[in-house]
Every structure is written in C-alpha cells, then in structure tokens.
N, C-alpha and C positions, 0 to 999 in steps of 0.2 A: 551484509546489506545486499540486495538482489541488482543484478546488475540495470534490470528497468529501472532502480528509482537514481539512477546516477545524478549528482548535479552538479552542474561546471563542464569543464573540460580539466582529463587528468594530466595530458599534456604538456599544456601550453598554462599558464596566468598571465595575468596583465603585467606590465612591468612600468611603462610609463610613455608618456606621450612626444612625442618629436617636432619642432616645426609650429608651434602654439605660445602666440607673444601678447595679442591685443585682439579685443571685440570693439564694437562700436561704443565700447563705456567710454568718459574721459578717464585718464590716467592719476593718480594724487601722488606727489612728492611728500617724501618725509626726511627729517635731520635726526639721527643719532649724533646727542652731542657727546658723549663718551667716546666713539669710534671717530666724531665728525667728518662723516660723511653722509651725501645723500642719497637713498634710495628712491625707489620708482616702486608704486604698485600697480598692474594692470590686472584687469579682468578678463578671465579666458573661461566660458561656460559657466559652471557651477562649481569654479577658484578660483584662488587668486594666484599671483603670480609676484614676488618681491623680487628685485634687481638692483645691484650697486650702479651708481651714475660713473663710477670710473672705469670700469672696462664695460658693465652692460652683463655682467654674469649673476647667474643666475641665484639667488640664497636662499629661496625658499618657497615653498607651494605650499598652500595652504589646506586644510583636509576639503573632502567633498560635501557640498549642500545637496540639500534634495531636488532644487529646482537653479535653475539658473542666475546668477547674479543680476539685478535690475540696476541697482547704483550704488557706487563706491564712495568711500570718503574714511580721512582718519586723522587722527590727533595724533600726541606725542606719545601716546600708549597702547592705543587700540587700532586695531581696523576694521570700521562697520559697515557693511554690507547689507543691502537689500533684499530679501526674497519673498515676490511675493507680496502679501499681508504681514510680515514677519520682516525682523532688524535683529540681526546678530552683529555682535561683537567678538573678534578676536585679537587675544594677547598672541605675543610673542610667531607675530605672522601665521601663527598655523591652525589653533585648537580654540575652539567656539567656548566663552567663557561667561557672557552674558545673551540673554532672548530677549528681544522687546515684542510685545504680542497685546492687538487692544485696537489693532488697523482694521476697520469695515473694508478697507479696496486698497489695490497693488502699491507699495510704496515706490515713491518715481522722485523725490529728493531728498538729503540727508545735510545733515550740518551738525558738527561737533560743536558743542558749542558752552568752554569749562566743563565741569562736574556735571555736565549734560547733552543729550543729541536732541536734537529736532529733526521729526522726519515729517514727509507730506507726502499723501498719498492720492491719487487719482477722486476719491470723491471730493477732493479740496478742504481736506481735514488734516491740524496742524496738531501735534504732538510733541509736547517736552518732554523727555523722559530725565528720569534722575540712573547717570550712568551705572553706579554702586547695588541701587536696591530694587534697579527695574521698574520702578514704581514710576505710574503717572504723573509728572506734576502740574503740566497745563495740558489745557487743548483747547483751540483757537478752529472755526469754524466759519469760512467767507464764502459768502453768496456766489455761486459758480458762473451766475450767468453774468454780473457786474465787476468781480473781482477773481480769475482762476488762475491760483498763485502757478507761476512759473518757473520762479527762480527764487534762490534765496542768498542771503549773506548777511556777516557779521561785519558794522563798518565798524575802521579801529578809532578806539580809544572811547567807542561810544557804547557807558557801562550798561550790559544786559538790553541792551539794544539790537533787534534785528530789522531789516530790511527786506519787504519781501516784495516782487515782478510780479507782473498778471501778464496774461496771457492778451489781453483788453487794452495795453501800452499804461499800466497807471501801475503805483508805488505808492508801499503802506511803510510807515514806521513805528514798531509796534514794539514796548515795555514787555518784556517778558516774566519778568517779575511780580506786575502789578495788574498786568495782562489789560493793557492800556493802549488803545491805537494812540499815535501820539501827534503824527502830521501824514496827511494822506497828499503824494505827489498825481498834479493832474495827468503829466506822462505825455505818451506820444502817440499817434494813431493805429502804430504797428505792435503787436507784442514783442513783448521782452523775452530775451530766449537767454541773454546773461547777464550776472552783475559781476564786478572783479574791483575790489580794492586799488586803489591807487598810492603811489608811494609817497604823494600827498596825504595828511589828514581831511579829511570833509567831502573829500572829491571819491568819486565813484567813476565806472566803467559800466554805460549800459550798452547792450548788444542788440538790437532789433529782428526783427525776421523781415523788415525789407531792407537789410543789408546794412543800415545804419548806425554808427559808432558815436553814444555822446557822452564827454563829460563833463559828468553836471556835479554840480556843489550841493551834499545834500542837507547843509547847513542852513544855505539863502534861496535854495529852491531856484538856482541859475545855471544854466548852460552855459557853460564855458568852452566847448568848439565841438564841432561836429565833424564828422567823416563819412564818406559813402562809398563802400565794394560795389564792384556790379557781378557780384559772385554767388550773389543769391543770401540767406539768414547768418546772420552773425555765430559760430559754433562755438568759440572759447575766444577770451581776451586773457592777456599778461602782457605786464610791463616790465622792463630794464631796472634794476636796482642799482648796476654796479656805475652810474652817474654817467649813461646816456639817455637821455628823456625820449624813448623808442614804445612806442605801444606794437605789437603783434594782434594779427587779427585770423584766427581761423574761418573756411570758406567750404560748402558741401561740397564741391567741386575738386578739393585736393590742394585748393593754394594757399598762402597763407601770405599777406599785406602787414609793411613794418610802414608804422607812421611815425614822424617826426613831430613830437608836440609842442616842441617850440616853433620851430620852423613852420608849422601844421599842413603838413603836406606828406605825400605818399615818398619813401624814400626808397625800397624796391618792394620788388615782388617774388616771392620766391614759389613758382608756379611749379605744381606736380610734387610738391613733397612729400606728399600721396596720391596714390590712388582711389583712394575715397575721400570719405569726410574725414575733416580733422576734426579728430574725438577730442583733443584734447593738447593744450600747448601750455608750457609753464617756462620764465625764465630764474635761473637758481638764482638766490639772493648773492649781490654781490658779486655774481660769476656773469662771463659773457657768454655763457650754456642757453641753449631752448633748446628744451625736450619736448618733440612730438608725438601723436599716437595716434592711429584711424584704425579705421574697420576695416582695413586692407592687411591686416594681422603683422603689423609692425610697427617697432617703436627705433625713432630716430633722436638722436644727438645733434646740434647745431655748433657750431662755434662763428663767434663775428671777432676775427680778426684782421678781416681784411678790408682794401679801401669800397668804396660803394655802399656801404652798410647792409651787405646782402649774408647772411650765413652759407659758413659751409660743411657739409655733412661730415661731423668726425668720426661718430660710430653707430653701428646700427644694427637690429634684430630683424631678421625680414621673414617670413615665413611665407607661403602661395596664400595669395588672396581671393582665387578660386580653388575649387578641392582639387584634389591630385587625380590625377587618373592613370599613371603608372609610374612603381618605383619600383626598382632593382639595384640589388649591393652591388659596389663597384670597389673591383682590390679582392685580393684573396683574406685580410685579415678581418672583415668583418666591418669593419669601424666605419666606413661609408656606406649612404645611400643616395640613389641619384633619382631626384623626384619631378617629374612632368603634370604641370597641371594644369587648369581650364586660363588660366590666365598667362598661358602664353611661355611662361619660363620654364625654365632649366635649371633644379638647383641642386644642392649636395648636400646631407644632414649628417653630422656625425653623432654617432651613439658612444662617443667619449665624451665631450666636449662642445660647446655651443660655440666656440670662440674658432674651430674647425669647419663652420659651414661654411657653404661659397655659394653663390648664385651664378649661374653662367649666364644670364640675361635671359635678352625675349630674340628669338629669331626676327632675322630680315632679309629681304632677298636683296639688298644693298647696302651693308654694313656703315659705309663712310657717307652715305647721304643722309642715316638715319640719325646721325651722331652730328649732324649739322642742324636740326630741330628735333623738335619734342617727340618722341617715338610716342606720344599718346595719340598726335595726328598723324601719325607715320603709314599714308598710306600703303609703303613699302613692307611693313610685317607684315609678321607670316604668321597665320592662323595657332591655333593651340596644338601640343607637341601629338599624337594618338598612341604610337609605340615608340619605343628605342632601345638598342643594342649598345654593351660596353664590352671593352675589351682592355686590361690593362698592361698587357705583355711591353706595346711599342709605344703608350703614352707619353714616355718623354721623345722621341722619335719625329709622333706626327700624331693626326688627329686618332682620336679614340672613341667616339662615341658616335652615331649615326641617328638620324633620327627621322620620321615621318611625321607630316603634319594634316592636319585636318582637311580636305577635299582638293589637297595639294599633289602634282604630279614631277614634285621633286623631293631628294632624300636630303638632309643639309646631315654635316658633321661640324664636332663640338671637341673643344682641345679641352680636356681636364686642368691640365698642367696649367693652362695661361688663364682658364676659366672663362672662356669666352667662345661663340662661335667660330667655326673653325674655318680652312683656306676652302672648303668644296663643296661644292651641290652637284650632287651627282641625280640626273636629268637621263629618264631614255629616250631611243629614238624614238621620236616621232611616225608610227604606221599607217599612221591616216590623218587625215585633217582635221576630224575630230576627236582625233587620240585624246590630246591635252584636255577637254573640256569636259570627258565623258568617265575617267578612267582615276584614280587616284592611286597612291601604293600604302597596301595594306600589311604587310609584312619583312621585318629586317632581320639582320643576323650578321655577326662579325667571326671571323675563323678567330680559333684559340690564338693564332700566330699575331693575329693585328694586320695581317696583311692585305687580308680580301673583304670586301662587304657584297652579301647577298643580298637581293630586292626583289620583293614577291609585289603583281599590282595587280589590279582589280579584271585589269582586262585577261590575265590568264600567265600571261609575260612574267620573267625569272630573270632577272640580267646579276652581271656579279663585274664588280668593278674595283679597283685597285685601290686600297684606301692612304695610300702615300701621295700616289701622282692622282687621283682621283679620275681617273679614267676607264672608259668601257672596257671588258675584257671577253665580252662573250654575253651568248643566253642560253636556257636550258631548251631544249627541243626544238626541232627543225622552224617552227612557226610559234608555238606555243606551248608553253608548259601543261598548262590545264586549259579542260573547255569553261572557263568560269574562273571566278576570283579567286585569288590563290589565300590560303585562310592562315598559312602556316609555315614558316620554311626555316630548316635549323643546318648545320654542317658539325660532323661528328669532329671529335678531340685533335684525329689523328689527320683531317683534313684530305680523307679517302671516300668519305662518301657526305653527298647532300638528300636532304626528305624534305618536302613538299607534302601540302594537304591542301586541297581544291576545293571549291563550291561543284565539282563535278563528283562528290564522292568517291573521291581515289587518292591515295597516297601514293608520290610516284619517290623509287629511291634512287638516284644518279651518282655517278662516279664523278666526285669533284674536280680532277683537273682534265678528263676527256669530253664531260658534260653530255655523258650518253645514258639512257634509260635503264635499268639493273634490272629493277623490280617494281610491281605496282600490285596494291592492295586495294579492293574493294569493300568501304568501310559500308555500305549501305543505307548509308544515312549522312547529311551536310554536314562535318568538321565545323565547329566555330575556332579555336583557337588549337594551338598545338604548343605544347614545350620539354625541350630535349635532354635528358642529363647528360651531360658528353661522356663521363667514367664510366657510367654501366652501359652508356647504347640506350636506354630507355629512354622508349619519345609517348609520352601521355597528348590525348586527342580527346579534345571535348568536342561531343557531336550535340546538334540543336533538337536532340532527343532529349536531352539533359542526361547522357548518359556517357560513360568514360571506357577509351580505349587503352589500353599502354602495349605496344610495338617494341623486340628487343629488333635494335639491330644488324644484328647478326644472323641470328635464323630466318629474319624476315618474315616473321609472323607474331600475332596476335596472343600475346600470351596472357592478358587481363582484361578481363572487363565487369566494370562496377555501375551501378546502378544505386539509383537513391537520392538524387537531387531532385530538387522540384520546383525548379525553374534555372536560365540558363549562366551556364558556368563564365565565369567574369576568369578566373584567371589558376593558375595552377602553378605550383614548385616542389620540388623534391628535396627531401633530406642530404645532406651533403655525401652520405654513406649510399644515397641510391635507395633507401628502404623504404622509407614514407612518400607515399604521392598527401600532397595538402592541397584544396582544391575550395575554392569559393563560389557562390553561387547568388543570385538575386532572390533565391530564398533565403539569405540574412543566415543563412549555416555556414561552418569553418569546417568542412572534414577533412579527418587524418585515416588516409587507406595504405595498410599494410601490405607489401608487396610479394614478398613469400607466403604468405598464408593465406593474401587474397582476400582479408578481410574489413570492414569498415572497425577500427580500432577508437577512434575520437570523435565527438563531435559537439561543437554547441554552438548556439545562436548569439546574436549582436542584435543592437537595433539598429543600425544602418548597414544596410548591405555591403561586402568589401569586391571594391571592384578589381585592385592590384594585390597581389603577396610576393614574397621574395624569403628567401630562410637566409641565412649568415652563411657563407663557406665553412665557418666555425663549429655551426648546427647550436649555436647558445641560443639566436635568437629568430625571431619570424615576425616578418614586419607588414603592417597593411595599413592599405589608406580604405577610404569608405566614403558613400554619398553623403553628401552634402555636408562633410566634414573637413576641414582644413590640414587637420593633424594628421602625422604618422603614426603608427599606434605599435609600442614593440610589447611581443610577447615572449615571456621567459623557456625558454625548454627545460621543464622540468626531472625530464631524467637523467639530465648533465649533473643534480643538485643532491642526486637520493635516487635509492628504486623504485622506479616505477611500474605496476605491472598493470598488462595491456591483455585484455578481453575482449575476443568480439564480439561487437555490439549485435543485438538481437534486431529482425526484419522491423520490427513496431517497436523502436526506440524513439523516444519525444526529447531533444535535448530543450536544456533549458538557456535563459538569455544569461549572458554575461556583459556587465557594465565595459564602454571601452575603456582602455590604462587613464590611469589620471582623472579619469570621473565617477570613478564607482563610489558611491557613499558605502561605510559599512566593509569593506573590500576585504580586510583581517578577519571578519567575521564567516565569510564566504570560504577565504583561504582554509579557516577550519575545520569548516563541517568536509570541503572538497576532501582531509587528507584520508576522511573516514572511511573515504570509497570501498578501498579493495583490502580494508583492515586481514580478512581471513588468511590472503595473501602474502600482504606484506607481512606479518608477523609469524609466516612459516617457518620452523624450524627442519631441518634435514634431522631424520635419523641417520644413525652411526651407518648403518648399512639400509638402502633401499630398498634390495631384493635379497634375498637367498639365494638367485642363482646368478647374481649380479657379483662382480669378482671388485673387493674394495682394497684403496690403499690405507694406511697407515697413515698420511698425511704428515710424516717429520720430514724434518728437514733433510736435505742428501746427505750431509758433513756425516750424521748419526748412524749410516748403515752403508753407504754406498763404497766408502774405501776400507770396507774391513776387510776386504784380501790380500790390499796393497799395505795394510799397514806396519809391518815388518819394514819394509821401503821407505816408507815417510818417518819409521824412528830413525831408520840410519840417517836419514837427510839431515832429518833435527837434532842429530846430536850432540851436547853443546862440546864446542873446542877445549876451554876449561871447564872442571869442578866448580859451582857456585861457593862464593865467599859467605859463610856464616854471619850473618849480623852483629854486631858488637853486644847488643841488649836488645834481645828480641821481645814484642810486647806481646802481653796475655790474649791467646785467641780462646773460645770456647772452640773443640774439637767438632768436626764435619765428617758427614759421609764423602770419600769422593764421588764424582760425578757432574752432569752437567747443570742439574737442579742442584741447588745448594740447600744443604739439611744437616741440623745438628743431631750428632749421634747420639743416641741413645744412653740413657744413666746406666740403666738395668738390664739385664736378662740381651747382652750385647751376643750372643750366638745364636738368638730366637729366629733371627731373616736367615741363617745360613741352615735349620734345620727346618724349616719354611720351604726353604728351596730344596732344599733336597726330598722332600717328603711329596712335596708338589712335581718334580721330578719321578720319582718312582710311581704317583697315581696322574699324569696329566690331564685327564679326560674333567676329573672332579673340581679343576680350578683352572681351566684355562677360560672359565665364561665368570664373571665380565671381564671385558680384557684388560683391564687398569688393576687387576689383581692376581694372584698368582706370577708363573714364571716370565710370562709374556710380559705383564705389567714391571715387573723388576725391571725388565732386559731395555724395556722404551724408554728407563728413565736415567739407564746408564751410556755413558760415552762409548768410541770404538774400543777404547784401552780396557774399559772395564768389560766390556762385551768378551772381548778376546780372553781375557785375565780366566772371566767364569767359562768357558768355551774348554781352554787348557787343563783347569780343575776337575773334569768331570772323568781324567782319564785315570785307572790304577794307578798309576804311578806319580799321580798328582793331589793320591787323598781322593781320591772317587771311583767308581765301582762302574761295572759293566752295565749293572740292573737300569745305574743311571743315565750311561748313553742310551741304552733302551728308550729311555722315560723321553728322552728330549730327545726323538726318531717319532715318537707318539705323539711329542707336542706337535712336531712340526709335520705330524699327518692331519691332525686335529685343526691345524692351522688353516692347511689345505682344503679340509671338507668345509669348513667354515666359510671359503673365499673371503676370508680378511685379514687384513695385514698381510698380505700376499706379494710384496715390494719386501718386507723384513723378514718373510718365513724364507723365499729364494736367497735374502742375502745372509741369515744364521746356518741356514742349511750348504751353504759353500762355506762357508768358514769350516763348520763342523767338517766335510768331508775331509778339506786340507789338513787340519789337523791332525785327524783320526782316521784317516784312511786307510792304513795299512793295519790299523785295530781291526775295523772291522772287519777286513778281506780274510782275517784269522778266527772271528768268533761267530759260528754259526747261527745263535742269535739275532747277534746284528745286521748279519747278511739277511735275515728273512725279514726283519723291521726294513733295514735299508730296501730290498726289492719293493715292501709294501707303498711306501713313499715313492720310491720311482712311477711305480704304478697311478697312483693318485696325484702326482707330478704331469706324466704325460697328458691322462682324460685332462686336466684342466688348462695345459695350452693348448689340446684339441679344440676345447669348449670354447677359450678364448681367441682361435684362429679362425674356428666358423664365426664368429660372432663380427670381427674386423673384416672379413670377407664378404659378410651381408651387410655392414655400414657403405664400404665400400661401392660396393654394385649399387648401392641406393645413391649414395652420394651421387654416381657418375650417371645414373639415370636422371637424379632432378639435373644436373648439366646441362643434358643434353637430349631430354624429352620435351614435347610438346606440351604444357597443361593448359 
C-alpha cells in the first residue's frame, strides 16, 4: 500500500477516555437482584456509562452510537437509549440488541413500560413498541398546540395505564391497551416539566416550570399540598422510602430543597451540589442514599445520617465541568495526570484507577475566608488555572506544583500530598504603578530538585523564587529579561543553565545560579510556546509562523526545523527517550516528528482540536484534552505492543480523522484496516547474509564455540570425584546421536555421516554451500566435546590423513571468502592450530594451505577495521556536527 493512501495514525490508537461521568441527561438506577445491588447509569456523549452505588466504580461502557444520546431509561434487562429518530436497546450494558425505527422527529422521552417501551418524540407522537419483535403496537397522536406531552410515567398499580404532562400544565390518562383517553386532568397554568411516583398509591409528584411542587391524588383529581422553590423550573423529584416522608426537589441553579410532607414545610437546603442543573436525583429504596447528577460532569452520593435532615456527601465522581486547558503527568510512573480547566480547578486523573483521582480545588487568594461561605459567590477566587509546572522530587517536603492564572499577576502553588492549595503566592515587585494592572505571568517552570520556581510575565521580567520558604531570589537581566512578553522559560536537569523565549524574537540562555546572559538566538520570527526535554537538552520552539524550532542545549544552535502545520501550535511533548517531538495544532492534526532523521513520521486529524499533550515518563501512553471537550483522551503507543515501522511522510500527505477514545463507533474495524499499512515491511524477512562483502555471524549461542580452547580446563574442573553408580534396572532407551540437538541414531547404513564427512573433507569447496549441509552444517549442530572429538580425528594417528587436514584448511578458507560464519571459522581455525600445530610446521603441504588462510585471514580484518573506522568517524561526526 503506498504510503499517500495511509489511514489513521500508526503510532498512537485510542485507548480510552479519562475524567467523563455525567451530561446533562438524568441518570436511571438499576437493582441486580442476584448480585443485590445497585447500579447507576449515566450518559456521556454517544455511551453509556454503568457504575456500582457502593464504591461508584466504574463496570461498564457501553459500545459507541452514531450520534449522541438524547434520553436514557431502563428496565430490569435492557438499557434504552435515545438517538435521534431512532431507540436502541441494550442487553448486558454494553451491545445494541434491538432498534425501534418508525419516529418522523428526534425522540426527547422514553418509558419502559413491561413487554414494552414507549417513546415520544418532538413532533408530539407517542409510540408503543412491543420490546421482543420491534413491532409497532400503538401510536397515540396529540394536538401540539393544546396538549404537548412533556413528561411521562407509569402510576403504580394502575394496570396498563399511563400518565402523560403537557407542556400547556394539563394531564391525560390514557389505556394503552384499548388506546382510550380515560380522564383528562385540567392542571395548572405552568407546564409540567415532571411526574414521579409517590410511595403512596394514587398520589403523584408534579414538577412545574414555575418552580412549583404538587401532590395531587390522581384518583379524586385533588391536590393534596403544594410547595414553591424560588430556584426557577422544577428538574427531578424523589422521595424517601426508607420511612422518612422527605420529598427532594432538583433546581437549574445547582441546589436541591428536602420537603417535609408531613410537616409540609422546607426542611433544608442543600445549596451548590452542583454546579449546574441537577439532571437528575434518585433516593435507593429503603436506603437513606440520594444519588445526584448535573451537567457539571459529576455524579454524587448523599447519605442523611445526621441531625438537621440535610445530606452529606459520601462519595463522588467529579470530572472539570469546563474543558481542560492543560494537562501534564505528574510522578515518574506514569499513573497521574494533573488537569487545569476553564472551571477553575485543579485535579488529578489516574490511568489506573478511578478511585485514585483527587481534585485539588478551585484557587483563592484567601483560603480561610473562602471556606467561610460558598466559593460560588466568592469574590475572592481566582480566575481559571492558564499553565502549571510539577515537580515530584520534594512533594512530601513542601509545595510541588506552581501555577498561573488567567490575567492574574500572581503565581499560587498547590500541595499534591495534602491535595489542596498550597502555603504561597508568590507575587513580583511591583516596577511601576501600573505594573499589577497591565502585565500578567505567562510562563512557569520548576528545577528538577523542587527547590526553585521560575516566573516568566508579560512585561518581559524573569524572577525565580524559592519554592519552600516562598521567597524572591533574584531576576534575570539587569532590568529585563526580554523587550516583550516572555513566551517560554524552562531550566535544564542539572540546574546549570535556564532558556527563555520572548515576544522579542530571541532566545536568551542564562547560567542558573549567577543569572547572567550565556547566549542568545535570533529566531526571526515570535515564539508562541517553548518546551524542554531536560535528558537530551532539547527545547522545541513553536513560532506564530506555525513553524517548529528544536534548540540542543549544548551547542547552542538550532539543529531542526519542521514545517507543516496550518495554523497555530497549542502545545508540544517529547518522547521520554528524546526522539519524538509530538506537537498539536488548531489545525485539528496530532504530528509525530522524528528527530534524528528530521522527518514528519505520524500524523492524523481529530475533530476537536487538542489544545494540551503530555506523553507518560513510561512512553506507553499520550494524553490530550481538546476544545470544547471535558475528557482526557489517552492514546496507546503502539510500538511498545509489536513493530512498528515508521516512513516519512511525503510533502502532500492528507491524514485522515480519527474518532476521540471512547467514542469512535466501528473502532475494531478501523484498528484493522490501520495494521495493513506498512504490510511490505512488516512482513520482511532478513536473508541469511545481506551483502557479499558484508562480514555475517553465525548467530549460536556462545557456550557452542567460544570456550573450545579452554575446554581441556573446564574437563579438569568438572571432573566428577567419584565413578557414577550404575542403576539397579536401567530402563529401555531408543539409542541417540550425541550432541546438543537430540536425534535418534540411525537403523542402517551407521557409517554413511563418517564417510560424508570425510569425502566432504577431502572436496570442501563442493558442499560447504548451503551451510546447514556438509561439514559446516555437522560442526553447528554438535557441542564443544564433539567439535573437539572430530578436530583430534582428522590427524594420522587418529584414523585420519593429511589430505584431510588439507580439506578442513580449505573449509575454513572457503569460510572466509564467503564472510560467514566468521565468529565459528576463527574459533575451529584456533582449535585446529592447537591441535595440529606442530603437524603442520612438518608437512609442506599444510604449510602452504596454512599460509593461504593466513592470507585471507589478514585481507579480512583489514576489510573489517576500515569498515569500524568509517562507522566510527561518522558516528562522532553526527556528535558533534552542525545539521
């Protein structure tokens, strides 16, 4: 396949998504009563999400739809979801088992309802389905402009009865069987936004949109008490089972009001349990639990066990309720990620474990007055996080994390360990009077040690301050670091040098503990972001060219630059090994650029541009967050997994989109076609030898040739102290050749390999190709002992003839022009000499064989010492050349 029609990326796949708990759907509880317990299902995009209510872990994701989920609901077997025109049903949480299809407009309510679902779709058209055969069995049809059903529910105990809200404040109850309105309720003047069962029979839960709580008896057609939120439309109603007569009322606003229905009065409030709307409140039968869930991408546990009848939060899944806008792994193992988003916080996602995350809050510039009221009115916080630096060396020590905030002209730091904001806001001097109001800090950096934090700010200024006692230590440059905003500032491993990059087009390099000017680079064009690998010294410079520098430290020059984005670079990371620059852009591309070769190696598109990356320490994984997305997104490094081989990409390469983790419908299908890419490649096999003038080894193991000199020495060692004892009744073996492969000897013709070899001996030139046959091929498949055994055999005096040392003098020149097996022709050829050395010094023959192999001996460690001398010189050129 030609490398233009590539599709995917060969790199990286999706792996799964991090930080993704709750949309604005409500949430539905389910009871396994074989396990008894209860789960939670939430909707997140286009899946679902199952969770146990006892820790809140996670059990199962269900596959991907084509479009986004609209509304949830499920029974004791299915979970049926919304998309669309379209109702899918899925068993066993995960795998779509039935389609309901027959909807003119978007389905917007669902209701299980027995051996059947009812759904209701935006043109105000009602549908029974029959769950089993998909088949239509009713459809109910109400005038939109008198009656536009709102809501729905099954009241209990009343057979094949449904109940359905208008939007108009009036209630129909309608025989679904006989498809019979039965009694139409006049209602109220607000629409109804819910209905909810009561733990009464006959009595109902209706919700209003001007805030209104009634319930009414839908027996006698009476209102039995009434309640008013000033919190704006009623979102979900549940009631207490376990015999406190408590109603719950969710509020857009985030609060959620517990009525007392005996009492009928407000009994508290429990304000801010989200941040959005509550999607969705349920209390567990029986249990003193309320689970909630908003569009603030979390779902919360309540427990009421204490006096006031206010709940208090047991357990919770919380994910950033605006997208993220920079994440970076924190820890050398991989396993954390430390995520900053539009909403203000600070949190921590682990790629082991859900039950390992942490949130470090929301900044404030007064911690203890913030925590004396609602940090929602707190005019004391501190804006959304923009960058931050981690460093885990002195985490348990002191603070570890530094952070910048949005048009703020102070740095706060953040204790990992305690998971909270930390003791320091580190603040520079003030240079003018309208320093604070004009000037913000745009860049941070912590030293490998944990001991120093760097601060780059707009006005040009560098300062570096002590991240224990949180104090000034200094600034770079007599006045100012740069004429301009500083865009980028890193300090290398060993805490000897710091880099800077300006809105002045200069990179300036500074000696970190004298703070004096080294070197400076004129990039020629405005730096937007910079980031540094500390182990190789390479610092990658994105200019507002949309074009890429990489800087080695040490030479102090420019040794790459790539080209090829098309529009500006949002953020860049390196390979843990220093090889890969990976590099994101608001052209919605992920590229992976090789650094020795210099080449664009990966690339594919997303549909949301990714504005942060980060790779693993590990190099397993690569994580991004993206616009207008809440999730972390990790992707697998595929050549930790198998080989991968890497081609560079041609100047007019078009990648193509890849679904983010966790929402690609189809995903396994993608995965397969991806492995076809570079089939020609992967499926090369090496020949035995590459070249003819290419010198090959033999590839056994050392034990098989390397101590046949020494082996005289290793018999003495091993010799045993006693005679081995005969066995009493030794059992039937079939007889073997020895050696190190095991083979039974032959029936017949038992002298055929010894006249083999000798005959192959006396002609070597005629069988020493291929080499698995003839003398060579014998010699590879016998051990030291028997190498030696045939070595000693070949002399007069041993049953072998002169003609034959001859013969194996020719093998082992034959050897030599060949260059192969060139590891076992040096080590038979020293065997043989010790042997036979003083034979041949006596037969003039062998003296002229022996000289010819010396001969052909020398040319070829000639051959092979220029050859090591010109790797060499090359090697220490790429070193320590300019490219």
């Amino acid at each position: 396949m030609p490398v233009g029609s590539k599709k995917g990326s060969v790199i990286f796949s999706g792996f799964r998504a991090l930080g993704l708990y709750s949309n604005h759907l409500s949430h539905v509880v389910r009871y396994h009563k074989k396990h008894r317990e209860f789960y939670i299902v939430t909707a997140v995009g286009n899946c679902f999400h199952t969770y146990n209510v006892k820790k809140l872990g996670i059990v199962a994701v269900s596959n991907a739809l084509p479009e986004d989920i609209s509304y949830l609901a499920a029974d004791r077997m299915l979970v049926y979801v919304a998309i669309g025109k379209k109702v899918s049903a899925f068993a066993r949480n995960k795998e779509v088992v039935h389609m309901y299809t027959g909807h003119g407009a978007d389905v917007h309510l669902l209701l299980p309802f027995g051996d059947h679902i009812i759904s209701v779709d935006r043109g105000n058209a009602v549908i029974v389905w029959d769950v089993e055969s998909e088949e239509e069995y009713l459809q109910i049809t109400f005038d939109k402009v008198s009656f536009e059903v709102s809501a729905v529910m099954h009241p209990s105990t009343y057979l094949n009865k449904i109940l359905f809200g208008s939007s108009q404040g009036g209630l129909q109850l309608w025989n679904v069987k006989s498809n019979k309105l039965l009694y139409t309720f006049t209602g109220w003047p607000s629409g109804v936004t819910v209905l909810q069962q009561t733990p009464a029979v006959d009595v109902v839960g209706v919700g209003l949109s001007s805030g209104q709580i009634i319930i009414h008896n839908i027996k006698f057609d009476e209102s039995l008490m009434k309640f008013q939120q000033d919190w704006g439309p009623v979102t979900s109603l549940s009631f207490r089972t376990d015999g406190h007569p408590v109603m719950a009322a969710g509020s857009p606003v985030g609060h959620i009001g517990l009525w007392d229905l005996e009492e009928k009065k407000l009994v508290c409030q429990m304000r801010d349990a989200h941040n959005t709307a509550i999607a969705g409140l349920t209390f567990l039968h029986g249990e003193p639990l309320l689970i909630t869930n908003g569009a603030d991408n979390g779902i919360r546990v309540w427990i009421f066990d204490t006096a006031g009848g206010g709940g208090r939060l047991l357990r919770s899944r919380l994910g950033h309720s605006a997208p993220p806008t920079k994440v970076q792994h924190h820890g050398l193992n991989g396993h954390h990620i430390l995520s900053a988003g539009q909403d203000g916080t600070l949190q921590s996602f682990s790629t082991v474990h859900e039950r390992f995350n942490r949130s470090l809050g929301h900044g404030s510039i007064n911690k203890k007055k913030s925590k004396k009221k609602s940090l929602r009115y707190d005019k004391l916080k501190l804006p959304a996080i923009t960058t931050f630096a981690s460093e885990s060396a002195r985490q348990s020590d002191w603070d570890s994390i530094v952070a910048c905030h949005r048009g703020y002209l102070m740095t706060t730091t953040w204790n990992y360990q305690k998971g909270s904001m930390g003791a320091h806001k580190l603040e520079p001097e003030l240079y003018n009077a309208k320093f604070i109001t004009h000037f913000e800090i745009n860049a941070v950096d912590i030293t490998s040690c944990g001991n120093f934090v760097v601060v780059g700010l707009s006005s040009g200024h560098i300062d570096v301050y002590n991240m224990q006692s949180g104090m000034r230590r200094g600034q770079y440059g007599e006045d100012e670091a740069h004429r301009g905003a500083v865009r980028g500032v890193s300090v290398d491993g060993l805490n000897q040098l710091t880099v800077s990059a300006g809105a002045d087009k200069l990179v300036h390099i500074w000696k970190f503990k004298s703070r004096k000017l080294v070197h400076s680079i004129d990039l020629g064009t405005t730096p937007v972001t910079t980031h540094l690998h500390r182990d190789s010294g390479m610092l990658a410079v994105a200019l507002d060219d949309f074009t890429l520098n990489v800087l080695d430290m040490e030479t102090k020059r420019i040794v790459r630059k790539f080209s090829g984005h098309r529009g500006q670079v949002n953020d860049m990371a390196f390979s843990p090994d220093g090889r890969w620059l990976i590099t994101a852009a608001m052209d919605c591309t992920i590229r992976t650029w090789d650094l020795p070769s210099g080449c664009l190696v990966d690339c594919f598109l997303v549909d949301f541009a990714a504005v942060s990356l980060t790779m693993s320490p590990t190099g397993d994984f690569l994580a991004s967050s993206h616009v207008d997305n809440l999730g972390i997104y990790l992707w697998s490094n595929n050549t930790l997994c198998g080989m991968v081989s890497l081609r560079p990409l041609p100047a007019d390469y078009e990648p193509t989109v890849i679904m983010l983790p966790g929402t690609c419908p189809g995903q396994d299908e993608e995965g397969e076609g991806d492995a076809d890419l570079n089939t020609e490649m992967i499926e090369y096999e090496s020949p035995e030898q590459l070249d003819e003038q290419l010198v090959t080894l033999s590839m056994l193991a050392d034990s098989r040739w390397k101590n046949l000199l020494h082996l005289d020495i290793i018999k003495k060692r091993n010799k045993p102290k006693e005679p081995p004892k005969v066995p009493k009744a030794a059992p039937f073996f079939m007889p073997t050749i020895p050696g190190l492969i095991p083979q039974f000897a032959p029936s017949e013709d038992s002298n055929q390999g010894e006249q083999v070899y000798t005959s192959t001996m006396n002609n070597p030139s005629s069988s020493l190709f291929p080499p698995d046959d003839g003398p060579v091929g014998m010699l590879k498949e016998m051990g030291p002992s028997g190498i030696d055994a045939e070595l000693r055999g070949l002399a007069p005096d041993m049953g072998g003839d002169v003609s034959v040392l001859q013969g194996f003098l020719k093998m082992v020149a034959s050897m030599l022009d060949s260059k192969r097996d060139f590891d076992l022709a040096q080590a038979y050829l020293a065997l043989f000499l010790k042997l036979h050395l003083r034979l041949i010094s006596q037969e003039p023959g062998l003296m002229e064989e022996a000289s010819k192999v010396s001969e052909k001996l020398e040319d070829t460690w000639t051959s092979m010492q220029t050859l090591f001398n010109q790797s060499l010189c090359l090697l220490s050129y790429t070193k320590s050349a300019l490219l």
